[in-house]
TORKOL-255147 format. One line per 5 residues: for each residue y, x, z of C-alpha. Coordinates in nm, 3 decimals. Each point is the difference from the previous one (the first is absolute). Layout:
REM TORKOL-255147
Y/X/Z; ...
END
This chain:
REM TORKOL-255147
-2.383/-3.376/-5.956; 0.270/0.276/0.050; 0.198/-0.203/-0.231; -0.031/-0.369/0.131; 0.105/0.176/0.367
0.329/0.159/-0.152; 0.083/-0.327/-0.157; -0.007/-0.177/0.322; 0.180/0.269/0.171; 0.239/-0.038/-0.269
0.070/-0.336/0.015; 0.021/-0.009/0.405; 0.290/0.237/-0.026; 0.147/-0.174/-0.282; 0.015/-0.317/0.282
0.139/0.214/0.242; 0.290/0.138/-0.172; 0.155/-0.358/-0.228; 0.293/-0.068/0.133; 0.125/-0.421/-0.009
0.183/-0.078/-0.224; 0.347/-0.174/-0.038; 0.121/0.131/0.328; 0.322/0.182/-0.011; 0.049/0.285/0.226
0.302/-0.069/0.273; 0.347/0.075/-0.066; 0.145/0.272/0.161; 0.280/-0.045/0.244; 0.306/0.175/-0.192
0.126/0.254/0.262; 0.389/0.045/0.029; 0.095/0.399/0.127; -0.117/0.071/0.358; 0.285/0.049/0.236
-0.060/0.243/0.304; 0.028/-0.180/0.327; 0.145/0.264/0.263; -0.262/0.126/0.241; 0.154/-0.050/0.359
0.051/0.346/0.152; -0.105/0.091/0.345; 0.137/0.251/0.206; -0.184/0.322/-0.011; -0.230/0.118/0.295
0.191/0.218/0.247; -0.107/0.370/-0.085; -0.303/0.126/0.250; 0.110/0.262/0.266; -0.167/0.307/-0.089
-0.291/0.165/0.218; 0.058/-0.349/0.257; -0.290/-0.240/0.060; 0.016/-0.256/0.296; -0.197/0.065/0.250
-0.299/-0.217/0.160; 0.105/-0.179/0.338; -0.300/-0.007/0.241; -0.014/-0.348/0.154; -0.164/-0.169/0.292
0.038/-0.102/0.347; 0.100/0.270/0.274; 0.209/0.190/-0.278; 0.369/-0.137/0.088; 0.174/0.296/0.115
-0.144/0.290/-0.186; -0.051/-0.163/-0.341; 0.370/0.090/-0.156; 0.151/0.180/0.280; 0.121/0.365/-0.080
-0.090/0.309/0.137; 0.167/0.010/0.279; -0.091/-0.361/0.161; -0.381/0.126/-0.036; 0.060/0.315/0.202
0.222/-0.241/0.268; -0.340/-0.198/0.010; -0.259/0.248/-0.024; 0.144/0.311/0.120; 0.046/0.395/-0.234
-0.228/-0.037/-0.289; -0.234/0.280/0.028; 0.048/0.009/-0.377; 0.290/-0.078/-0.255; -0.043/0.064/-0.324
0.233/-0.071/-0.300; -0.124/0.027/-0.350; 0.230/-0.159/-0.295; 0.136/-0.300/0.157; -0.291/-0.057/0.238
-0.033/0.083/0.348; -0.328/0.021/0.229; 0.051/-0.032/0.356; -0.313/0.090/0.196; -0.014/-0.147/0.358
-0.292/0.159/0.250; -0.160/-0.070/0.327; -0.355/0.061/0.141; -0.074/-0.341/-0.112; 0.094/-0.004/-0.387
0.195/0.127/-0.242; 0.245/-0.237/-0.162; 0.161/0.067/-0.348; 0.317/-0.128/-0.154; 0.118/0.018/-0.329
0.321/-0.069/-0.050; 0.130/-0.076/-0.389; 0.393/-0.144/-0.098; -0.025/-0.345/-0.083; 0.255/0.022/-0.293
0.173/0.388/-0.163; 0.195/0.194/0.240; -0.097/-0.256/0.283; -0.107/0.199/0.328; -0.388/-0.035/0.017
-0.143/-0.282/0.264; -0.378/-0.032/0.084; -0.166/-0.152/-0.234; -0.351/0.072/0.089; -0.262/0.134/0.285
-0.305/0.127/0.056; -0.214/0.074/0.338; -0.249/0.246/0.053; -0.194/0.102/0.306; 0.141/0.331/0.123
-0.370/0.159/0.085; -0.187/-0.092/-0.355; 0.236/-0.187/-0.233; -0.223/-0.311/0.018; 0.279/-0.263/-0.070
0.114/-0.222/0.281; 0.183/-0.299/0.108; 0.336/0.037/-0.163; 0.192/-0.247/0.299; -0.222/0.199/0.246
0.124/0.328/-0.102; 0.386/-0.115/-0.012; -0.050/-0.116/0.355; -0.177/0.291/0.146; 0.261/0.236/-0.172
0.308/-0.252/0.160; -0.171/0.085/0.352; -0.020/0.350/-0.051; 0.313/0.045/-0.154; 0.195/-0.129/0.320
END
C-alpha cells in the first residue's frame, strides 16, 4: 500500500514540476553604461535659532488690545501689575483687584524681539476658581482708572 501511495505522490510532483517545451526564454534587453542624471539641488534649510520656539497666540473675541501689546500698553490699560516677573525671555505680569486676578504672559514673538502678550489667564481673587477671562479684563479696566 505504502508503495502504490509514494508512486502517486511521485508522479503528481513529477506533473507539477515539467516545464513546456520549445519555448525560449526572452531576450534580454542589452544595457548600454548608465549615465548619472544630476539631482536638482535645493537650498538648505535656514539653521534653527538656538533655545527659540514661537510662542502660542491666544485668540478670540474681546482680545484686540492686549493680545501682542508690550508691557507697558498692559499697565496703561490695567494699571501697576501687582506682579512682574521675568524668567529667560518670558515675562508674567500679574494684574489684581477684589474681583479677580488676571495673568499675562508675555513671550518675544521672534529672537531679541521685546516680549508682547501672548497669553492670559483669570482666576477669582478669593478661591482661584477660574473666571470669565473678558469679565476680569473689564473689571480690572474699571478699577485701574
Amino acid at each position: 500500500m505504502r508503495v502504490i501511495v509514494l508512486a502517486c505522490s511521485s508522479l503528481l510532483l513529477a506533473a507539477c514540476a515539467t516545464t513546456p517545451q520549445g519555448t525560449a526564454p526572452a531576450p534580454q534587453p542589452v544595457l548600454g553604461p548608465v549615465t548619472p542624471r544630476p539631482v536638482p539641488t535645493m537650498a538648505p534649510p535656514p539653521p534653527p535659532i538656538a533655545g527659540f520656539r514661537v510662542p502660542q497666540i491666544m485668540r478670540g473675541a474681546g482680545l484686540d488690545g492686549v493680545v501682542r501689546e508690550h508691557a507697558a500698553s498692559l499697565q496703561r490699560q490695567f494699571g501697576s501689575p501687582r506682579l512682574d516677573v521675568a524668567e529667560g525671555d518670558m515675562r508674567k505680569l500679574q494684574f489684581a483687584s477684589e474681583a479677580c486676578v488676571l495673568d499675562i504672559y508675555l513671550y518675544p514673538l521672534r529672537p531679541e524681539a521685546e516680549p508682547v502678550a501672548t497669553w492670559l489667564e483669570a482666576r477669582r481673587a478669593s478661591d482661584g476658581a477660574e473666571v470669565d477671562l473678558l469679565s476680569c479684563m473689564q473689571a480690572l479696566r474699571r478699577s485701574g482708572e
